[in-house]
N, C-alpha and C positions, 0 to 999 in steps of 0.2 A: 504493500500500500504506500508507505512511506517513498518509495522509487517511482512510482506512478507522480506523486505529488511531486516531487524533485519536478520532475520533470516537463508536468502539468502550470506548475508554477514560473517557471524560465519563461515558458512559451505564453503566458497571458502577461505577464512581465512584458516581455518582450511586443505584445501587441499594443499595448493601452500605450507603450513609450513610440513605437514605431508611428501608432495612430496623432498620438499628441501632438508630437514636437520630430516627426521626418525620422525616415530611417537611418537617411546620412547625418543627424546631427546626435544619434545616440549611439553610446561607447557601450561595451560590454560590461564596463565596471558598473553604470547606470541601471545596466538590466537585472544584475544581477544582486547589487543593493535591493533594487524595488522589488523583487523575487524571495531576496531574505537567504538567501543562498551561498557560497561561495562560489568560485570562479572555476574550481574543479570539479566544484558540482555540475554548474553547467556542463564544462567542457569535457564532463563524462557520456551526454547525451546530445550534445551537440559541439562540431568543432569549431566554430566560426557563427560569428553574426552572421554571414550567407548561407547557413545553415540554419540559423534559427528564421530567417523570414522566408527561405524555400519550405521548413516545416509548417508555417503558420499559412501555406497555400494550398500544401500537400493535405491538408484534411479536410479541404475541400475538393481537394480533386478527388481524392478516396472515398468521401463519402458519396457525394456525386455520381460515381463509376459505379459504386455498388449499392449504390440506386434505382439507379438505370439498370442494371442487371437482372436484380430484383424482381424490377416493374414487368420487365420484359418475359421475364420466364414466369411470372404468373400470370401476365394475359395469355401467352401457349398452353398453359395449364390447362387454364378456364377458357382457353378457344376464344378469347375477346378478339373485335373486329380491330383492322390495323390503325382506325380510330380512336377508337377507346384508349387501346395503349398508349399511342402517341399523346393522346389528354395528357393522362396518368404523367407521365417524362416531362411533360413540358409543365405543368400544375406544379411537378415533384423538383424542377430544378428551380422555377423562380422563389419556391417555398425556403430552399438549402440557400439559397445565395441570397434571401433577404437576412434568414438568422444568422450566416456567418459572412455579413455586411461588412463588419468590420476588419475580416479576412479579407476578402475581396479590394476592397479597398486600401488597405496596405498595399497589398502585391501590387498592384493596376499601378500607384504610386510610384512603388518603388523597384519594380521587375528589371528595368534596364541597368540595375546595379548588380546585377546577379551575373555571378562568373557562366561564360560560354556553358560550361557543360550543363549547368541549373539550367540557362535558359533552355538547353536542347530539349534536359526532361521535360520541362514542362510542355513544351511544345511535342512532344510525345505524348505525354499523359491527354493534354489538353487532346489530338489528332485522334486517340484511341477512342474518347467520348462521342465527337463527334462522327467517327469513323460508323460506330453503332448508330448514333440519330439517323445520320443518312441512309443508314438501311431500312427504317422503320419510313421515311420518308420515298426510297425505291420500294419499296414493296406495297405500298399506296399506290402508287403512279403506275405498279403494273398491275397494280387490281382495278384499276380505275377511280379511286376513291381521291385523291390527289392529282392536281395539275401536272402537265411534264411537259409544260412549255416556259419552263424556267428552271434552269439549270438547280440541282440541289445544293449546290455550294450557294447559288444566292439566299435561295428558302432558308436556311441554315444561318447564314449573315442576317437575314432579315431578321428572323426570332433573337439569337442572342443577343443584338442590337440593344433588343430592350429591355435584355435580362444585363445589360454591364452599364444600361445606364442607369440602372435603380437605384443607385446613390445620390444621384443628382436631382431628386427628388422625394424618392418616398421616405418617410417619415413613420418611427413603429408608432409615434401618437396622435399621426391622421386621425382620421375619419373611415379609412378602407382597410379592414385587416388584412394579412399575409395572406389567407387562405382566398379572399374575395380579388384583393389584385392580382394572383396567382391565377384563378378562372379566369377571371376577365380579360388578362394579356393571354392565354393561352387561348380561350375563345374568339379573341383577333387571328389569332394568329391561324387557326384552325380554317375561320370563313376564309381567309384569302388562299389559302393554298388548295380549297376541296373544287373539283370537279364543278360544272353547273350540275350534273346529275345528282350529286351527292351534298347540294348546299344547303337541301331539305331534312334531310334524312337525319334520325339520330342514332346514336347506337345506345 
């Protein structure tokens, strides 16, 4: 337990300091004060600040990915239409990326600080996610239920468009909770991409 907390505690350290006051203007010594830790504590579970803010991105891509998996292999289960699933994935990431807003937003900040090979992961990690949407997206378009007169790489830029710009506005003490903005962008996003056949139809 106690090692889980070590480690747990670096990494919100290391956010609430990254969030506040920029990732380039905070020292390791800072994070690890604010953390209540020593510096070998840290540097037992992380080597380097580029490490602590690739972790602080990595559990959203993890949880994300095995989200998405998730969703996926239980609408095959349950024989859901390639509809419904797609709901399910796009409801279920703007949900993860509003709670871990403050993840997101760090990294989006501070990504370009990250040594070459972090950025490759993530652009792997990130390429593998995606890799799966656009299947869920081809497998509409050959059932007829999704348009295929626009390439998927667009469809794909068009939705997360406005899952990376949820910072720049939504607010967890609006007026629209997580769960109602989450339908409602994914219900845009759903009308524009379905077939005239299938603009009616529910599943």
């Amino acid at each position: 337990m106690r090692t889980t907390n070590v480690r747990e505690q670096v990494l919100r350290a290391a956010l609430d300091l990254f969030s506040s006051q920029g990732y380039a203007t905070t020292s390791v010594q800072q994070v690890v004060a604010a953390a209540g830790v020593t510096k070998g504590a840290m540097y037992h579970y992380f080597t380097s600040k580029d490490d602590l803010l690739f972790a602080i991105y990595e559990r959203m891509l993890s949880l994300q990915k095995a989200r998405l998996d998730e969703l996926v292999a239980a609408g095959a289960e349950r024989g859901d239409g390639v509809e419904q699933v797609l709901r399910a994935v796009c409801e279920d990431v703007v949900t993860t990326s509003i709670e871990l807003m403050a993840e997101g937003t760090v990294f989006t900040r501070s990504q370009h600080m990250l040594a070459p090979e972090r950025q490759a992961e993530v652009k792997r990690r990130r390429r593998a996610y995606h890799d799966d949407f656009a299947a869920l997206l081809e497998r509409g378009i050959r059932e007829g239920v999704f348009r295929g007169d626009v390439p998927t790489a667009v469809l794909i830029a068009h939705f997360f468009s406005d899952v990376h710009y949820l910072p720049q506005w939504y607010s967890l003490t609006g007026p629209e909770t997580t769960a109602e903005v989450a339908a409602q962008l994914t219900e845009l996003f759903l009308r524009s991409i379905r077939t005239g056949d299938a603009s009616t139809r529910k599943e």
